[in-house]
N, C-alpha and C positions, 0 to 999 in steps of 0.2 A: 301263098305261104300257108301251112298248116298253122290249125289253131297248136297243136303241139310245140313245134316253133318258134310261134308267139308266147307263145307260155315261158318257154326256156330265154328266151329274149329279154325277157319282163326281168328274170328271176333275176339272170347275171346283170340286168342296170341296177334295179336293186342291189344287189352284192357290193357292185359297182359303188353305188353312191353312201353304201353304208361304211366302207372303207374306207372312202374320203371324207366322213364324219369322225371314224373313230384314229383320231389320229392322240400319240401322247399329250396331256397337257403341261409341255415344259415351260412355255411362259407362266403361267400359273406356280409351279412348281418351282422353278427357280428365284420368283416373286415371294414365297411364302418362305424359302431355303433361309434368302435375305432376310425378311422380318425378320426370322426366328435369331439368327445371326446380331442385329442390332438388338432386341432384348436380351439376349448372353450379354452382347456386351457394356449393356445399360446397368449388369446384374440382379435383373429380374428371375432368377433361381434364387436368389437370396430373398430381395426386396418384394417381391411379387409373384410366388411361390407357385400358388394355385392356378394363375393365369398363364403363365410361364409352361407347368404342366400339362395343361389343357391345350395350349396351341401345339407343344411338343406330340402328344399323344396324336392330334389330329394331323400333322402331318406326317408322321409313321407311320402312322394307317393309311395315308393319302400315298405314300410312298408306297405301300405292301401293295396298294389297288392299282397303280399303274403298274408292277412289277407284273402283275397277275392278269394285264392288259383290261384291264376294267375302267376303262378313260373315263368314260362318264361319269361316274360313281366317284373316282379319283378328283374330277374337273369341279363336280359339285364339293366335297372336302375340304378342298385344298383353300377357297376364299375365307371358309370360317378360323384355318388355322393360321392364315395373317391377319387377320383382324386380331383372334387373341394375343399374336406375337405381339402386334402394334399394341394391344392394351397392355399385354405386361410391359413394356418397354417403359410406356408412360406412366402408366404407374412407379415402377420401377425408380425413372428420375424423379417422379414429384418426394416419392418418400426418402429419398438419396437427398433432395433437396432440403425437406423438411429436415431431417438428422441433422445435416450441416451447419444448418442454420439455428438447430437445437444445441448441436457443443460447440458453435461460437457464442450463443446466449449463455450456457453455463461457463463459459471463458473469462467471457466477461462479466459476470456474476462473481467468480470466485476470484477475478482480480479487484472486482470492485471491494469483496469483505476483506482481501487481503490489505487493499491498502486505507480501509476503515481502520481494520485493525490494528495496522503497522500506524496510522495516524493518533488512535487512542493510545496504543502505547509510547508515541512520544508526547503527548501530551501528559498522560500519566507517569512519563519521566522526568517533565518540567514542573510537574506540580511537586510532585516529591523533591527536586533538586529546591523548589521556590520554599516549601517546608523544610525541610533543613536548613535554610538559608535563615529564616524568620525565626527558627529555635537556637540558630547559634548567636541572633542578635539578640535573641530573650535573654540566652545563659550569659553573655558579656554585660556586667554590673557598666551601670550608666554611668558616667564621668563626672565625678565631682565636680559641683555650681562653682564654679571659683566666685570668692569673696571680697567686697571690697570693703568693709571692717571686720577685724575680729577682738572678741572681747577675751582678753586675758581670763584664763582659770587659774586655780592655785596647781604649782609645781610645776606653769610653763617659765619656757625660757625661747631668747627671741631664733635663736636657731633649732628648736623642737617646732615651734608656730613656723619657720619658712620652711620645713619639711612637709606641715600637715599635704594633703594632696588638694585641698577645695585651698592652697594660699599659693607654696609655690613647685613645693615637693622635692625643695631643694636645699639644705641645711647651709648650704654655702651663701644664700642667699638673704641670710638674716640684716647684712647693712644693710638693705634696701628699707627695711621694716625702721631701724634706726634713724637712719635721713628721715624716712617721712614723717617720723614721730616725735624730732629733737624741740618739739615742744611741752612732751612730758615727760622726756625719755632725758637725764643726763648720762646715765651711765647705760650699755647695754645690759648689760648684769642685773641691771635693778629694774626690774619691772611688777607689778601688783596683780592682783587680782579686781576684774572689774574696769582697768584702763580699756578702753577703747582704741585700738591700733586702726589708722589708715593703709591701705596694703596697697602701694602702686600698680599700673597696670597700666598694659601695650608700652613697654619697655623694647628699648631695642636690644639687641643682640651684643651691641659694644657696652653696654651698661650691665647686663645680666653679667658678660665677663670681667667687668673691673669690679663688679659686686662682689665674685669671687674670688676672683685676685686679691682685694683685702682683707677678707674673711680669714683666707690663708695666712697675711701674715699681720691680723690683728692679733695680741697679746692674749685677747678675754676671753676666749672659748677657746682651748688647746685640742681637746678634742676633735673640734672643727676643722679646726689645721690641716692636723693626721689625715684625713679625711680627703 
């Protein structure tokens, strides 16, 4: 065999074997397609903008070089732009994470001041209902001590004394004053200044009535009668 021959022989196994080298890199290429795929839809264009970018860009370029049959060039590429896919991706969730996790903390934040505040304002509803409450018992005048003597003035009479309110606050109620007094008392009409009246008390209910039932139809206070 000529060295010629030999020559040509060599050239076309080379040929050969260089052709069974450059073949497309579509594992590669469909590997990185994917990465890129799951950062889209991690929304790493939004959240992870720049790395997002960067893996993009590398495999478009990585794409134009095997279009252009430049495998190798392509083959070497094509790793760096799933790597950046992968990183935008994860970045992408950690700061999707963080966010989440940020406006459930301001969620509960601004339920917490609402119901602070919805609690101060009933509280400062109870306080002002509990302050009206104490000014309307200021303004009601406290209830006459009832008394159990009273000392005759000049111009009383014994049914002016069972009207006073600290006796009985009831003019009908003057015999009671008389029974308990028919020991300085002869007449009701006649009483002084200066006597000293005992005023009964925890009377029942069937006595206060028969108290006024004579009142009614004693002679001595006509007025009282009327009444």
């Amino acid at each position: 065999m000529t060295a010629a021959r030999i020559g040509h022989l060599c050239l076309l196994l080379l040929l050969l074997v260089s052709a069974g080298c450059a073949r497309p890199p579509m594992d590669e290429l469909t590997s990185a397609r994917a990465a890129m795929a799951r950062a889209y839809a991690a929304g790493a264009p939004t959240w992870a903008e720049q790395e997002y970018l960067a893996a993009k860009a590398a495999l478009d370029k990585a794409e134009e070089l095997v279009s252009a049959r430049k495998y190798k060039q392509a083959r070497e590429l094509l790793p760096f732009a799933e790597a950046q896919a992968r990183l935008a991706a994860g970045q992408a969730r950690e700061k999707r994470t963080a966010e989440e996790l940020a406006r459930l903390a301001r969620e509960e934040e601004e339920r917490r001041l609402a119901e602070e505040a919805r609690r101060k304002q009933e509280e400062e509803r109870r306080r002002a209902e509990l302050e009206k409450k104490k000014a309307r018992a200021r303004s009601k005048p406290a209830p006459p001590k009832k008394l159990q003597r009273y000392t005759v003035a000049e111009g009383d009479s014994l049914p002016a004394i069972a009207a006073r309110p600290e006796v009985y606050g009831d003019r009908l109620l003057w015999p009671l004053l008389y029974q308990a007094n028919r020991d300085q008392l002869t007449d009701p009409r006649k009483i002084y200044p200066g006597q000293e009246l005992t005023i009964p008390r925890n009377l029942k209910s069937e006595e206060l009535e028969a108290a006024r039932l004579e009142a009614r139809k004693s002679p001595f206070f006509p007025a009282v009668k009327a009444d």
